[in-house]
Structure formats: structure tokens, C-alpha cells
NUTINU-215520 format. One record per residue (C-alpha): z, y, x. Coordinates in steps of 0.1 Angstrom, whole numbers, plus 5000, padded with zeros to 4 digits. Layout:
BEGIN
ZYX...
REM end
This chain:
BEGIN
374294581299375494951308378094971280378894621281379794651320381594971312383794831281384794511304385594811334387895041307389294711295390594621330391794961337393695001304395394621315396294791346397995091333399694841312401294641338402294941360404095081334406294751327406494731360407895091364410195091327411794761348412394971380413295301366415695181335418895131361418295451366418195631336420795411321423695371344426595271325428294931329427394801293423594941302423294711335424894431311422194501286419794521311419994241330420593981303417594151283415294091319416293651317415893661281412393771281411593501301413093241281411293361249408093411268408393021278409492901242406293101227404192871252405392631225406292791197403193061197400292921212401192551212401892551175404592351187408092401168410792281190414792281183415592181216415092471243418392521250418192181265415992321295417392721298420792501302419892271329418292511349421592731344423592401354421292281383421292651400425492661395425592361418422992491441425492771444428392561447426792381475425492651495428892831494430492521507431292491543428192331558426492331526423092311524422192741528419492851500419193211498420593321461416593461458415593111455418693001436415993091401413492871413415892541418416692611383413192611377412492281392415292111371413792321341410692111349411891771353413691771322410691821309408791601324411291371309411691441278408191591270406491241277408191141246408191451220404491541226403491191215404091321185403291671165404391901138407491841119407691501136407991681169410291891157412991621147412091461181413491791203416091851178417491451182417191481220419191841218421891711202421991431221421991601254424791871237426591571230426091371270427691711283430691591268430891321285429891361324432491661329432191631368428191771363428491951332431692131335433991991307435192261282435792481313432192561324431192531362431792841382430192961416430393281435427193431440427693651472427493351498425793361532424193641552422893911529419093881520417794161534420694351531421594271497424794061490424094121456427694181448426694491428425494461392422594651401420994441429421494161403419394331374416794371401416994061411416293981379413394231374411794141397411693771384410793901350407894081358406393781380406993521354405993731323402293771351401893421352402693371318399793581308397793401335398093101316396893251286393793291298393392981319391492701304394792491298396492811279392992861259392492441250396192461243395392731214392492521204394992241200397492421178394092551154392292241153393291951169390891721155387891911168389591901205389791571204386491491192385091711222386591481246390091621255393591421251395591671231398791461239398291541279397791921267400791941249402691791274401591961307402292311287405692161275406492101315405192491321407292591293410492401308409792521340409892901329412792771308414592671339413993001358415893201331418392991333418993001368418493341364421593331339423693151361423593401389424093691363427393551347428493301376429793081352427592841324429192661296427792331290428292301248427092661244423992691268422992341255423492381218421292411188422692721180421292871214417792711208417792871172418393201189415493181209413293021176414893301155414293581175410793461191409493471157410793791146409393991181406193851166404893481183401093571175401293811199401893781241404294071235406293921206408693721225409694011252410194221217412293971203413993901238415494251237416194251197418293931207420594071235420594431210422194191187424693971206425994271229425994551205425894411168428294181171430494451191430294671159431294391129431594091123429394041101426494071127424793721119424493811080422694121091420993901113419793661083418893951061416594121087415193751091414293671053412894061051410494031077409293631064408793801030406994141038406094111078405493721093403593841120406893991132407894321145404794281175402194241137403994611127402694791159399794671162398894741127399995071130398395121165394995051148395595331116396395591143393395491161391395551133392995901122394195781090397595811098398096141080397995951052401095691054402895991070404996111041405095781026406595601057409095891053410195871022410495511027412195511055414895761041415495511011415495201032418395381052420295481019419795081005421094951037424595171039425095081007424394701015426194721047429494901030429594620999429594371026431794541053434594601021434194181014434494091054437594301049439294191026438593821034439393881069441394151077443394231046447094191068445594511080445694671051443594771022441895071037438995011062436795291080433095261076430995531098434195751101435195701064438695601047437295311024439995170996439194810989441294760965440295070944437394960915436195250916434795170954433494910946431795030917430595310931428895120964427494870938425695160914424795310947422894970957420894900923420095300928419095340960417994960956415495000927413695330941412795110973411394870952409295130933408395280967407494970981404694920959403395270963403595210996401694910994398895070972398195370999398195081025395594841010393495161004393695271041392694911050390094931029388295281045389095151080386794811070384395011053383995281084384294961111381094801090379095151091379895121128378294811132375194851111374495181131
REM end
């Protein structure tokens, strides 16, 4: 009972230290990152989280695939706009802009209390043509009501109304992102919360084995639907969130499939097994849409490529990678991946410049050739029209290409060996 009570007690404490120091990397990051594309990076990264967090109550632990998410991030987004709209109005109804995330919220909710009734009659692929049917068709609705939805033109609203809150206006970026923060850290809590309630632990049970939960007595139906309105309602507060960040929302893009794929895509690849997953792949999406796309235009091909590499070699996602590696260092057997990871590493990097060149020379000249036929790739004068280029960044591909592929599987030999001690030495430690 002794070292049971004490394992629960270092358990706790290492929780604790884990929460204080998410709650002090979202406090102290303004700080040590000050510049204007920083705050941007920042703050969209804090709502983002949020909005993969609430899709992995889905995607993750409902075993839920939906296409449809957008449809709640965007009516929260809308439904908070016109909370703003009316509050800045003269003799409009005066909501603090605090609270503006929590309208969005409610309308996050409602929707799906609408729409869930109907796709969580239903399960698996079915479900998924159900949310992808009513995504379209709400895309397609905003279209049509341009008075709510915006038109083509979005719907604006100023965010510094009122008496300051406290005595923040929240004019400056930087009140925003805390703003924001704050929100981030108190939804990713409950979120977690919910994992271990009853609901959040039936719900897994429902994804594994559905059969079995219904036999015990439960409806899984009424399961999947009350964590479909807790995933809408999370939805809705990164929306809202959104809103107050850009002050203007764009119906057909916040609604569209496109934006739900984002948050599928990128979900999966921060790892949906795990509660940390989605805020992984939450940053890895704004890295991608702020600074990717910033630096080529072929930022959605890289995008694709990453994708298919990680459903090949990693599905766990990037979240499956650390914790693997977490547990090897653990047991003191990192010394010998080490060199390995090094040497694959430096040939991974020397494959993917030759990748990315190849395919920054075709974007070129499909794209850009009234520029010219010389490009720069990392500082370099690159001749497109010169064979020999293209020779050259093709030989050093298949090169640089084919030792990866030889590393890779003596890479994968020391691996399954390490594995292997580590499940010998766990099984000593149990029989002792």
C-alpha cells in the first residue's frame, strides 16, 4: 500500500509540474518572442490548439471520423462577429469582448446539438459521408443568406468596444494572444477533464468495442452525441476566439471542407492516440500556413509528402515518435540509436534538398518562367533550363535517395533489437 500510495502521490506531482509548465511556455513565449510575425504565430497557434483538441474528442477517442468541423469553428467565428457587431452598436446589447469566446461557444454547441442528432445515428464511414454532406451543404447555405454569413466580403467588427476590461482595450496584439492563452490553457484543462470522466472513458470504450457497451446497458448513440455537442462547443470557442484575433471571418473559407481537412490532416499527424497529439499538430498547422506557405508555393506538396511519410513509417503521429523515444532514454539504451539517428538524420536532410530543389525548379518553370530561367534556392543561382541541373539534382536524389533507404533498414534492425532488451529487462522487472 506504501509504494502504491507513493507512485499515485509522484504521479500527481509529475501532472502538476506538467501543467505549470504549459501554463508558464503560454505566459512567457510573448516574451521571449516579440516580433510582429511571432505574436501572429502565437496567437493563432493558442485557438488552433483548441480546435484540434475538440476535433480529437471525435476523431481520437470517439473513433469518430468527421469532415465537417469547420462547420462549428465557423459558426462560432460568425455568431461571436455579430456579438461584436452588436455590442459596438449604439445601445447595443454590452458583452465584455472576454466573454465574446464563450457566445461563440454556445452557437458552437447548438449546431451541434443540431446536426449531431442526426450524424451520430449513424457510425464509421457512414458517419463520415453524413458530416461531409451536411459541410457542404452548410458551405453552400452561406452563399445564400449574405445578410448573416457575410457574402464574399466576410463580416467585420472592431474588437476594442466599450470600457476597457480591466484595463485592457485589447487594441494591442499582445493583450489579444493573452487573451487567448488564457482560453487555451482552460479549455485544453477541461478537455483533459473529460478524459477521465466517465463520459470521456465510455466514449473510448465506444470507439474499441461498441458491441460490448451496448450489451452492458449503455446507448452508444446518446454517447456519441453528447461528446459531439462537447466537441462543438470547444469548436465554437476557437472560433470565437478566431474572430476576435482577425476581426473579420470569411464564410466559404471558415466553413469549407478544405478547413475541416486541415484540422483531420494535421490532428492525425500531431498524433490522435495521444491527449497531446492535437496541440502538436495545432502548432505544425499554423508552422505551415504562416511560414511554409510564406517560403514556396509549393507548401501543400510538402505538406502531402510529410503526410504519406508518417502513414507509412509513423501512424501514431509525431506525439507516437516522442513517446517512443521518451521511453528508450528512460531505459539508458539511447546510446545505442545515437549515431544511427545521426547518420540518418544527415541523409534524410541531403534526400529532401534534393527533393525540394527537383520540385522548386518544376514550380518554376510552370509558374514563374516570365521571370526568367534562373531561380535561387537557399541563396543559390539555379538554371532551369540547363540539363545538366536537372541531371545533376536527379542523380543527387536516387543517391542520396538509395543510401536512406539502406539506412532505413539498419535503422530499423538496431530499433527492433532495442525493443526487444527493453521487453526482456521490463519482464525481469516484474518476475522480481
Amino acid at each position: 500500500m506504501g509504494f502504491s500510495s507513493l507512485a499515485i502521490r509522484q504521479s500527481l506531482w509529475s501532472r502538476a509540474a506538467i501543467w505549470l509548465a504549459f501554463a508558464g511556455a503560454l505566459a512567457v513565449a510573448p516574451l521571449m518572442f516579440r516580433s510582429g510575425l511571432s505574436m501572429t504565430i502565437l496567437s493563432q497557434a493558442g485557438y488552433v490548439i483548441i480546435i484540434c483538441l475538440s476535433y480529437n474528442i471525435l476523431f481520437g477517442q470517439g473513433g469518430m471520423l468527421s469532415f465537417g468541423h469547420a462547420v462549428y469553428t465557423g459558426f462560432g467565428a460568425l455568431f461571436a462577429m455579430h456579438a461584436m457587431r452588436i455590442a459596438d452598436s449604439a445601445g447595443g446589447w454590452s458583452t465584455p469582448l472576454p466573454l465574446i469566446p464563450l457566445v461563440g461557444g454556445l452557437a458552437g454547441g447548438l449546431m451541434a446539438v443540431l446536426f449531431g442528432y442526426v450524424t451520430t445515428k449513424k457510425s464509421g464511414i457512414t458517419f463520415a459521408m453524413i458530416t461531409l454532406g451536411l459541410g457542404e451543404l452548410v458551405a453552400a447555405m452561406s452563399l445564400m443568406f449574405p445578410g448573416f454569413f457575410g457574402g464574399e466580403g466576410g463580416v467585420k467588427a472592431d474588437r476594442v468596444y466599450g470600457a476597457p476590461f480591466l484595463g485592457f482595450d485589447f487594441g494591442p496584439q499582445i493583450q489579444v494572444y493573452y487573451l487567448i492563452a488564457v482560453y487555451c490553457f482552460i479549455c485544453t484543462a477541461l478537455m483533459y477533464a473529460f478524459t477521465c470522466t466517465p463520459l470521456g472513458r465510455l466514449l473510448n470504450a465506444t470507439r474499441d468495442n461498441p458491441e460490448r457497451v451496448e450489451f452492458i446497458g449503455y446507448n452508444t448513440q446518446r454517447i456519441r452525441y453528447l461528446a459531439f455537442i462537447i466537441s462543438g462547443f470547444f469548436a465554437g470557442i476557437g472560433g470565437g476566439l478566431a474572430a476576435i484575433n482577425f476581426e473579420i471571418i470569411n464564410a466559404g473559407e471558415s466553413l469549407s471542407i478544405a478547413q475541416s481537412g486541415s484540422f483531420l490532416l494535421f490532428t492525425f499527424l500531431g498524433g490522435a492516440s495521444f491527449f497531446v497529439g492535437p496541440i502538436i499538430g495545432g502548432v505544425m498547422l499554423v508552422l505551415a500556413s504562416v511560414l511554409l506557405s510564406d517560403l514556396t508555393k509549393a507548401w501543400l506538396l510538402y505538406i502531402g509528402l510529410f503526410f504519406v511519410l508518417m502513414v507509412m513509417y509513423a501512424p501514431g503521429g509525431v506525439a507516437s515518435l516522442i513517446v517512443a523515444n521518451t521511453a528508450i532514454f528512460r531505459s539508458g539504451k539511447a546510446s545505442h540509436l545515437a549515431l544511427p539517428y545521426v547518420g540518418l538524420m544527415l541523409l534524410a536532410v541531403a534526400a529532401l534538398l534534393g527533393l525540394s530543389l527537383v520540385i522548386e525548379m518544376i514550380y518554376h518553370v510552370q509558374f514563374e518562367a516570365a521571370k526568367g530561367p534562373v531561380m535561387h534556392f537557399l541563396g543559390v543561382a539555379i538554371d532551369t533550363h540547363q540539363r545538366m541541373t536537372w541531371g545533376v539534382a536527379i542523380a543527387y536524389i536516387a543517391i542520396f535517395g538509395g543510401l536512406f533507404a539502406w539506412a532505413c533498414g539498419r535503422f530499423s534492425n538496431i530499433w527492433e533489437k532495442v525493443q526487444e532488451e527493453m521487453e526482456t529487462a521490463g519482464s525481469l522487472e516484474a518476475r522480481s
